[in-house]
N, C-alpha and C positions, 0 to 999 in steps of 0.2 A: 324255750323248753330246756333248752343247755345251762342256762345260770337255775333257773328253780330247780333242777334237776342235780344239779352239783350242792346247791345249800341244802335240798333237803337230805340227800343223800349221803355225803361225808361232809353234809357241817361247815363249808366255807360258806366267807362273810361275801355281802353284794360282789366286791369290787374283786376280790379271787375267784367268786364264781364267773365273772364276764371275762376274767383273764384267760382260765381256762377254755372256756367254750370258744375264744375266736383263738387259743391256738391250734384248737383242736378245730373245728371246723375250714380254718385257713391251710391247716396242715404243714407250719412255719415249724415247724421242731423244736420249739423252745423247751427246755426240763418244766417237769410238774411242780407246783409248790409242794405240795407234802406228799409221802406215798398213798395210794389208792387203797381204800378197802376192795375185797372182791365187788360188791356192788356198785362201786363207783367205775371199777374196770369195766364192769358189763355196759356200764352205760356208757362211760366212754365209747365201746367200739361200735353200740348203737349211733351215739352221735358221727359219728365218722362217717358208718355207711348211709348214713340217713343226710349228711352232708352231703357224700359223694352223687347220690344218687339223685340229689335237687340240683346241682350243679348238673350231671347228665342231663337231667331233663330239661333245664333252661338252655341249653346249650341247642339240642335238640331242637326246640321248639325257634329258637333263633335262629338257627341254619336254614330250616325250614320255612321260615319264614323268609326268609331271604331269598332261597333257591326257589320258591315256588313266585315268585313277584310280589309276595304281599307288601315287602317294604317300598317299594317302587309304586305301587297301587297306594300307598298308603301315606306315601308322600304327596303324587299327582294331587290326590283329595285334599288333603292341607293346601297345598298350592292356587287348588280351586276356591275354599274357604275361606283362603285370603283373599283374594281377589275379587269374589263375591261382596266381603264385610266392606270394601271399597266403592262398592255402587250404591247411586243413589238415583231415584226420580227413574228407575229400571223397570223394564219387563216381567215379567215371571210365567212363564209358558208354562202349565200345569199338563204334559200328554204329546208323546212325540209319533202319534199315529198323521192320518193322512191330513186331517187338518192342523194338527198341528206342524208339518212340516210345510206346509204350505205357510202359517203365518209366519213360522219361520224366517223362513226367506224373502217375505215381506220385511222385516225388520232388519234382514242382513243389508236388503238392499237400501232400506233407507237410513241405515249405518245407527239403528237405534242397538241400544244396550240392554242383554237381555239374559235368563237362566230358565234353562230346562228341568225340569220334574218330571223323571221317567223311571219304570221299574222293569220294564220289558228286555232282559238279556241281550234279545239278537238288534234291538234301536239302540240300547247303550251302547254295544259294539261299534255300532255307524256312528252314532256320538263322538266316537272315541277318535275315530279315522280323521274327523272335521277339525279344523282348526281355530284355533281362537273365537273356539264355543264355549261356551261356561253350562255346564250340568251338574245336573244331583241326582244319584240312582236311589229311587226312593219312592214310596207312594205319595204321592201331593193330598190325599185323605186325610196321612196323618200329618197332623201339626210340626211336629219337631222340622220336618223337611219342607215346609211354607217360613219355620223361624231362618233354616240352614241359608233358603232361599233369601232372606233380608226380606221380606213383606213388612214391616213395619217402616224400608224406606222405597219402597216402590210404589210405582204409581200407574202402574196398570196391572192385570193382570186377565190372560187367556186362557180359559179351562176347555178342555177339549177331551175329556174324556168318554169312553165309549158309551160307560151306563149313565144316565140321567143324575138318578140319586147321586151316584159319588159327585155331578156337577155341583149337586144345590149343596149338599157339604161342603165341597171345597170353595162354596160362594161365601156360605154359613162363616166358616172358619176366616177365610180372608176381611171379609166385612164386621169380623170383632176384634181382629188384628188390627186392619188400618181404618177408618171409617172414610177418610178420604179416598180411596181406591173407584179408579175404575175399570168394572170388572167385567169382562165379557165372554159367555161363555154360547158353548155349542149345545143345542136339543135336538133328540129324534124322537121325541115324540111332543107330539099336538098338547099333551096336558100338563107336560113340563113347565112349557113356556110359564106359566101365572106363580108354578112354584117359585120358580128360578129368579121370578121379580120381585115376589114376595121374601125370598131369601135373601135377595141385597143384589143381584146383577145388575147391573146398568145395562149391557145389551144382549139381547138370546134371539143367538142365530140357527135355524134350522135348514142346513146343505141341503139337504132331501127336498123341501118345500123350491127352496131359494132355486133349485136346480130345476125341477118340474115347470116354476114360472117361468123361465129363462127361455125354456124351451118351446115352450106355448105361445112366448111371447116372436120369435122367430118363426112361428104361422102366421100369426093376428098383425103384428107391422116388426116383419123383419129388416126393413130400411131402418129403422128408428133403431135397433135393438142393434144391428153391426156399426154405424154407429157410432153408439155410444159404447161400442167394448172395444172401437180404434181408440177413444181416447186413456189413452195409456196413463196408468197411474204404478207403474210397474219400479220408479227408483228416481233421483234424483236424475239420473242423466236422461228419461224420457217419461218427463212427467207432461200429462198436460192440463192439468189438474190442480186447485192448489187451495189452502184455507190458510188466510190472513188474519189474524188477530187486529183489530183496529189499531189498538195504541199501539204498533208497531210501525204503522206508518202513517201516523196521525202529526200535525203539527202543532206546534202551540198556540193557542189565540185562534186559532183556525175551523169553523164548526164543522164537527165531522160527518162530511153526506160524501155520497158516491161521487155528486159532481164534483168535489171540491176536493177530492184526493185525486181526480183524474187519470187514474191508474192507466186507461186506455192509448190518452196521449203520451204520458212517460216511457211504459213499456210495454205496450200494445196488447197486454193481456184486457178481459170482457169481465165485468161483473157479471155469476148469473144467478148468484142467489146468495142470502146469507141467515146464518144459526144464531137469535138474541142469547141475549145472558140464560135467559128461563129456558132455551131449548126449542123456543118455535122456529120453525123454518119458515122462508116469504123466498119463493121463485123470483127472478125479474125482478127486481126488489126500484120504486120510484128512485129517479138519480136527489133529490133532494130533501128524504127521509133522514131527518138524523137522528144518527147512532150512537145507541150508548155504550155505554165500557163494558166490556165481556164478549160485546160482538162480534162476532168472524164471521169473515166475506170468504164467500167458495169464487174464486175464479179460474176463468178460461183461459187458454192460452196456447203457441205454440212452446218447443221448449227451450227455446232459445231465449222468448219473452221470459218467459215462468223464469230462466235464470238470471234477467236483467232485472227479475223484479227482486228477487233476493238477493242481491248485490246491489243494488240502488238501496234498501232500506237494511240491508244483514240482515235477513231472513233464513233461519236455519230450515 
């Protein structure tokens, strides 16, 4: 405004008009090239005050910014950013309500790597207190904060939001991002469930249901039902529970069946069942069925076995 303002007005060339306006806006006191007409004076003292008073306001707005936390707030989050663009094969927990604090802590405990998507004030706060958590205060609906979150390199992801629809959205969304993903989210209602599969979830879990079974099932054979909730699947130091990927403790030359990896003799853990590649499940599975690649065996164990077995083959 200061250089078009000085050539149209008293006729200086580019380069005396730019001279003028940063001595005059820097307010350095250098002499003027030629004398001012009155209207070049007028405008001159426009430019001064209209200098002064954007320096005031930048000034202003920077203090303030500072004094009120935003620069501290606004660093934390870059810090976060970074630290996020550095994971890979990660979690992404879309909802820091009661189930989602619950998988949570499943994942602290099993020392997996993960990031929160939460919009709720008084949860960010509790976010905030926790340490060496990675969040995003954001709604997980819209996209830009599943890109903040790195979904293009993760590899699961937990939606746990309270309404349905926001779920199958953020199934929607996830499932055009990565097609690899797998995606698991929460339903309260009975007719979600077909959406949510049809949207791209790989599993839809409903507390409500899962709970009222649980419960029923401690009438009908409550021996059976406590249990199996002693067997602790609660963290690596009392796990008694365990899924083996085959090629992880398979031999070379060596055809892979139950009997022939003898898991029971080395480290006293029990096959009792295992997942094929395609996803069927076989209970009790024959000791001399052999297995092909993709297969993982679910075993039993105490946890002292369960740790000799991950230290016998490096099982993370």
């Amino acid at each position: 405004m200061g250089i078009l303002g000085y050539m149209f007005i008293d006729d200086y060339n580019f380069v005396d008009a730019l001279f003028m306006t940063v001595i005059t806006v820097s307010t350095v006191g250098f002499n003027i090239i030629d004398p001012l007409n009155p209207a070049a004076k007028i405008f001159t003292i426009f430019l001064i005050f209209s200098s002064i008073g954007t320096f005031m306001y930048a000034a202003t707005i920077v203090t303030k910014f500072i004094v009120d936390g935003q620069f501290l707030i606004q660093y934390k989050h870059n810090q976060v950013y970074k630290k996020i663009s550095k994971l890979s094969e990660h979690v992404i927990v879309c909802g820091y309500g009661r189930n989602g604090k619950q998988a949570v802590q499943k994942l602290i405990d099993y020392d997996r790597k993960f990031v929160i998507i939460e919009n709720d004030p008084d949860r960010i706060q509790d976010l905030s207190q926790m340490d060496n958590v990675l969040f995003i205060e954001g709604n997980a609906v819209e996209d830009e904060f599943l890109v903040k979150a790195g979904i293009d390199r993760a590899s699961h992801v937990i939606t746990t939001l309270p309404r349905d629809s926001d779920n199958v959205f953020v199934v929607l969304s996830c499932r055009q991002f990565n097609s690899d993903l797998t995606i698991i989210s929460r339903a309260a209602d009975e007719n979600s469930r077909d959406k949510l599969k049809i949207a791209g979830a790989t599993n839809v879990i409903m507390p409500t249901k899962i709970g009222g079974e649980h419960m029923a099932s401690l009438v009908v054979t409550p021996d059976v039902v406590e249990f199996l909730d002693n067997l602790s699947v609660d963290g690596k130091n009392h796990t008694n529970i365990k899924e083996v990927l085959i090629e992880d403790i398979s031999v070379e030359g060596v055809k892979a069946t139950i009997r022939n990896f003898d898991l029971r003799r080395k480290t006293g853990v029990t096959v009792i069942g295992l997942k094929s590649e395609g996803g069927d499940y076989h209970v009790n599975p024959e000791g001399d069925l052999e297995l092909l690649p993709g297969t993982k065996l679910i075993v039993l164990g105490q946890s002292f076995q369960i740790d000799m077995l991950e230290e016998m083959y490096g099982i993370k």
